[in-house]
BAFI-3210 file (N, C-alpha, C; in Angstrom, 3 decimals, decimal comma, padded with zeros to 6 digits):
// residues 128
n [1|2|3|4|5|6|7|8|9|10|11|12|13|14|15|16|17|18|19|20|21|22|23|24|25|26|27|28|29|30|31|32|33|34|35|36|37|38|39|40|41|42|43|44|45|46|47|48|49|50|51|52|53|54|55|56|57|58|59|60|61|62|63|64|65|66|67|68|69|70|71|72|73|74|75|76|77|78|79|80|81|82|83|84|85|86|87|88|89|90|91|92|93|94|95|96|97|98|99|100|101|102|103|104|105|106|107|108|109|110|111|112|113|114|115|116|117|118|119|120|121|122|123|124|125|126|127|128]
n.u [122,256|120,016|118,431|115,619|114,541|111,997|110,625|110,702|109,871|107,364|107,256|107,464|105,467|103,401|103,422|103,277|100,484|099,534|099,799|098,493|095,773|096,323|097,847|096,243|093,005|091,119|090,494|089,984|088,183|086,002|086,145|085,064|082,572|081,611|080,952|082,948|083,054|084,084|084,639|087,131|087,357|088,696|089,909|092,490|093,488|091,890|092,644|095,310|095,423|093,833|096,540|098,032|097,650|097,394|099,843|100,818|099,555|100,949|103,388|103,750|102,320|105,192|106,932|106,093|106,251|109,439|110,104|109,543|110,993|113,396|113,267|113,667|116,212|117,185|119,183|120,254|117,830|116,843|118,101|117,645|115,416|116,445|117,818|115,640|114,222|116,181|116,429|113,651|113,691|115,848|114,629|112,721|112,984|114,565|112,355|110,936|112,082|111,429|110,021|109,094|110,433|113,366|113,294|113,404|115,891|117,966|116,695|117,231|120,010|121,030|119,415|121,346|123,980|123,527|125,145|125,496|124,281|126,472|125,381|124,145|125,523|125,203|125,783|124,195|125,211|125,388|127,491|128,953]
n.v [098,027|098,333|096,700|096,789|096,656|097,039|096,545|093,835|092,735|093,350|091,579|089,097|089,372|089,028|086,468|085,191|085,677|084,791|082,098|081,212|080,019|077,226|076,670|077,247|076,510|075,326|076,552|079,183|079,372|078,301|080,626|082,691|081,564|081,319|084,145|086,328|088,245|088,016|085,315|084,178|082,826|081,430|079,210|077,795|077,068|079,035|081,126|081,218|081,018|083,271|085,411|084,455|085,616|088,114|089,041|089,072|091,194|093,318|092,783|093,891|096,567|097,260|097,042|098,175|101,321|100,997|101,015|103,407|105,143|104,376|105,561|108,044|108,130|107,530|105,947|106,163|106,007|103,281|101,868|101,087|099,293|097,395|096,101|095,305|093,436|091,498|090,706|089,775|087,383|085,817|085,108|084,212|081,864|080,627|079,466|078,666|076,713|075,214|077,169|080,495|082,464|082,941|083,593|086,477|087,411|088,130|090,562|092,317|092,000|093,100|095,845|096,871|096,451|097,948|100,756|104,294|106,973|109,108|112,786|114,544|117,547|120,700|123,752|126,140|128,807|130,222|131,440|130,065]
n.w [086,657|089,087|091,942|092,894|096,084|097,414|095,588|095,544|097,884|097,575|095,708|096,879|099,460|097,788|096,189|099,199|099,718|097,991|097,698|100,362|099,980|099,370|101,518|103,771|103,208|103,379|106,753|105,623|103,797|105,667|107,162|105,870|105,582|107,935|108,172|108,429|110,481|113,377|113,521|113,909|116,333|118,251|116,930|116,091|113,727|111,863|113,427|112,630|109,625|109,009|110,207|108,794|105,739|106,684|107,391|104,684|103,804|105,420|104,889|101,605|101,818|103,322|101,747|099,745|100,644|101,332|098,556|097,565|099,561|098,084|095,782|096,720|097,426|099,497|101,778|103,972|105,732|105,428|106,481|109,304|108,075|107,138|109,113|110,794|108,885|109,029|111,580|112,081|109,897|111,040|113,909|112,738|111,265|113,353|114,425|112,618|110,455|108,362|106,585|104,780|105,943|104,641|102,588|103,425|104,038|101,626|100,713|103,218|103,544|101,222|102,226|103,576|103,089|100,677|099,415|100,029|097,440|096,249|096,285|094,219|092,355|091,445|089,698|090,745|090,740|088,491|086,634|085,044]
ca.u [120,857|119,472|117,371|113,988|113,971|110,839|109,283|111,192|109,311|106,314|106,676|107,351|104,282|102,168|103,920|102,852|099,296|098,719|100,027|097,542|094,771|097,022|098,174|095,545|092,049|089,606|090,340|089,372|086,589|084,954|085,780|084,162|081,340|080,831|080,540|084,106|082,552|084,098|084,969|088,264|086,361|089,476|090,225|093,995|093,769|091,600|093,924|096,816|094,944|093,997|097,690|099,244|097,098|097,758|101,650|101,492|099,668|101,876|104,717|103,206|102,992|106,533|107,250|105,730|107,598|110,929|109,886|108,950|112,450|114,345|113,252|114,199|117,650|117,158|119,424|120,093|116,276|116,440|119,365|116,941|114,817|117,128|118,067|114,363|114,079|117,328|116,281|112,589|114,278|116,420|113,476|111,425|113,863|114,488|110,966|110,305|113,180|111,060|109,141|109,387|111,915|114,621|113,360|114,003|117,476|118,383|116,500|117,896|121,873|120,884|119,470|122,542|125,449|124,397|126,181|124,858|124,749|126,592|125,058|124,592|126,255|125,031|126,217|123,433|125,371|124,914|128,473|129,608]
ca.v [098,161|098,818|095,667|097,594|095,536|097,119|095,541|092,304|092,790|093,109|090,111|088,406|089,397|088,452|084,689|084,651|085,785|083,877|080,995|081,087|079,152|076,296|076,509|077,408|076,953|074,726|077,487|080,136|078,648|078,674|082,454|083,242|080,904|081,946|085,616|086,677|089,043|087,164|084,571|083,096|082,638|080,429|078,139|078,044|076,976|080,065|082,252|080,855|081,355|085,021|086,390|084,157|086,593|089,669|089,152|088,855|091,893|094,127|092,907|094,186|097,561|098,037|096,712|100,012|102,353|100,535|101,607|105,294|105,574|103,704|106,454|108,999|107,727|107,514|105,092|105,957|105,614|101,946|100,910|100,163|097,660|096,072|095,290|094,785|092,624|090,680|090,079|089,185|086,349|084,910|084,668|083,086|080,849|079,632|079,345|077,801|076,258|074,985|078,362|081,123|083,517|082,421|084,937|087,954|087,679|089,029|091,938|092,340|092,054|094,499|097,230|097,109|096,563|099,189|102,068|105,690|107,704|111,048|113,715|115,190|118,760|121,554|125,253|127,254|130,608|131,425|131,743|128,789]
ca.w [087,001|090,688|092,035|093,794|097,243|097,482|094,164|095,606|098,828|097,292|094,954|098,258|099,594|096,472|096,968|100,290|099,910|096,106|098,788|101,326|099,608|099,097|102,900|104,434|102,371|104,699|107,558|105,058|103,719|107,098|107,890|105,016|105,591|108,728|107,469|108,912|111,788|114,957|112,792|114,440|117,711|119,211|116,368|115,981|112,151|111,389|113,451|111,552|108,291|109,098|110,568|107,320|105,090|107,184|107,124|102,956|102,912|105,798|103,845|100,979|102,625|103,919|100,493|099,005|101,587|101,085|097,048|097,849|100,425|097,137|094,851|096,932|097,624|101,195|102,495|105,785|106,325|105,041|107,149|110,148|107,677|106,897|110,461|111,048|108,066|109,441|112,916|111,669|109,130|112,640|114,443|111,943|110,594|113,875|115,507|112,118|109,813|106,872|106,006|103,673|106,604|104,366|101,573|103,635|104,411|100,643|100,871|104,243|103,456|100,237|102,214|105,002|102,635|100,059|099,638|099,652|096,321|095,968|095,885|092,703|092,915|090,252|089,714|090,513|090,846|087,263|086,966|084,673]
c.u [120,682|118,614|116,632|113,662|112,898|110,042|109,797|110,462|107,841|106,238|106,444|106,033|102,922|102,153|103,151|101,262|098,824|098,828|099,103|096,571|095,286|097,280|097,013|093,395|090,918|089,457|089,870|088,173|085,754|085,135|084,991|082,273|081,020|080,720|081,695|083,886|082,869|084,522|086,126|088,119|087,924|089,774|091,595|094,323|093,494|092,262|094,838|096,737|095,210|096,003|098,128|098,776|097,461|099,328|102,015|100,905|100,157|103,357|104,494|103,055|104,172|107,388|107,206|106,304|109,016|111,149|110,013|110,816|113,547|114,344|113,478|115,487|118,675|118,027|119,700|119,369|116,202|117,598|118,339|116,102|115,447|117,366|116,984|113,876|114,934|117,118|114,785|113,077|114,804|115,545|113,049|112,126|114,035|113,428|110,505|111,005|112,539|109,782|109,901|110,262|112,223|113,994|113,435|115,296|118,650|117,994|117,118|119,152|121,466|121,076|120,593|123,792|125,307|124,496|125,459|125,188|125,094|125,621|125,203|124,943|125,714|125,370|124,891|124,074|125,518|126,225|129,309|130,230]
c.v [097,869|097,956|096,497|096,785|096,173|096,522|093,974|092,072|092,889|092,126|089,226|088,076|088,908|087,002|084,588|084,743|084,396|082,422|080,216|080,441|077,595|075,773|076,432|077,153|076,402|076,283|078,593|080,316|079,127|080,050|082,789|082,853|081,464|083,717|086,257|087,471|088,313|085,668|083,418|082,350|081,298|079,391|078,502|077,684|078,257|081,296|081,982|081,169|083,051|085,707|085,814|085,480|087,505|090,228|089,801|090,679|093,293|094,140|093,530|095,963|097,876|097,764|098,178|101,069|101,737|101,333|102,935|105,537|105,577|105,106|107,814|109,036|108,165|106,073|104,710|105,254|104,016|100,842|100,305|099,004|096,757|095,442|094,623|093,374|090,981|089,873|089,521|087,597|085,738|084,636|083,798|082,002|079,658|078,630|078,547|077,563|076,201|076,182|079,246|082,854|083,842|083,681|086,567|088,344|088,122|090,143|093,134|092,404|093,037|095,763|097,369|097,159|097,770|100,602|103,210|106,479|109,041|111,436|114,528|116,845|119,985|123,000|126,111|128,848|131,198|132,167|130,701|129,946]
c.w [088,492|090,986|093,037|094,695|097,710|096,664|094,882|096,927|098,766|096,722|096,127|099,123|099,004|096,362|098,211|100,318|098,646|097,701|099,820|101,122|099,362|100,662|103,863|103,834|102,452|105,493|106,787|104,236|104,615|107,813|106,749|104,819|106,825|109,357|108,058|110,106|112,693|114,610|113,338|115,599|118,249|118,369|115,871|114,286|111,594|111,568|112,626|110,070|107,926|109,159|108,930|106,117|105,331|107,211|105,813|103,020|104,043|105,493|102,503|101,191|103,154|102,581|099,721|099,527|101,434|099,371|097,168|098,148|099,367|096,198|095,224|097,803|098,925|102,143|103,700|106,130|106,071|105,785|108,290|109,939|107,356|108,168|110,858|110,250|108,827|110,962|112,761|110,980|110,547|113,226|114,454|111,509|111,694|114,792|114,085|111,028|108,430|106,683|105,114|104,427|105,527|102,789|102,212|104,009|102,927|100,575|102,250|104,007|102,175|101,046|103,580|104,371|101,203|100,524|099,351|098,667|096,514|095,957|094,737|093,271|091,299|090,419|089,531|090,947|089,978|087,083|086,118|083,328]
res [x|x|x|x|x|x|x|x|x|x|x|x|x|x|x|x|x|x|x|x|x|x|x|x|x|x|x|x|x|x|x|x|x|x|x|x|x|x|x|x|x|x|x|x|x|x|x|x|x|x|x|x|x|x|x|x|x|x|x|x|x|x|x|x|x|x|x|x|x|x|x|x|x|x|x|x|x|x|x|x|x|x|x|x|x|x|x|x|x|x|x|x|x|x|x|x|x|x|x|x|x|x|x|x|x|x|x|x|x|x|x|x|x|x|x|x|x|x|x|x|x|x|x|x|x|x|x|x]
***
């Protein structure tokens, strides 16, 4: 069986957002209280609130294109996320040790070490 590092990239995403009220849930409070329009106005909690949200759900998105690319057994195309994935995780890991990086570096060594499927081959010259 074939693990879908796109469904695993979305669960990922769904962790990080479900997450956000736990992490963040004064600062989001008050964007919402103060009707979100202009909302972050320079407060470094509320920024931090907002991007944490906006991460879960552009991971969440490349999650769904990693899915799409998977089902059409595109791996070339998925060799650069993984690198992307891989140098994102280094980054983050080291700009911030105790965070949740450290879950993209499996989906990351997946889509770089697997292997590309044959090509299926069929006799259409009506000739078998």
């Amino acid at each position: 069986m074939k693990i879908s590092i796109g469904r695993c990239l979305m669960a990922i995403a769904l962790l990080h957002t479900v997450y956000a009220p736990w992490k963040y849930g004064g600062p989001l409070l008050d964007i919402a209280g103060r009707g979100f329009y202009n909302s972050i106005a320079g407060d470094p909690q509320r920024a931090a609130a907002t991007w944490f949200v906006l991460f879960g759900a552009g991971l969440f998105m490349l999650g769904l294109t990693v899915a799409a690319l998977e089902k059409q057994h595109a791996t070339q195309a998925l060799k650069p996320i993984g690198w992307a994935l891989l140098v994102l995780g280094c980054v983050g890991v080291v700009l911030m040790p105790a965070s949740g990086f450290w879950l993209v570096f499996p989906p990351a060594a997946v889509l770089l070490l697997r292997k590309a499927r044959p090509a299926k081959t069929s006799d259409r010259s009506g000739l078998a």
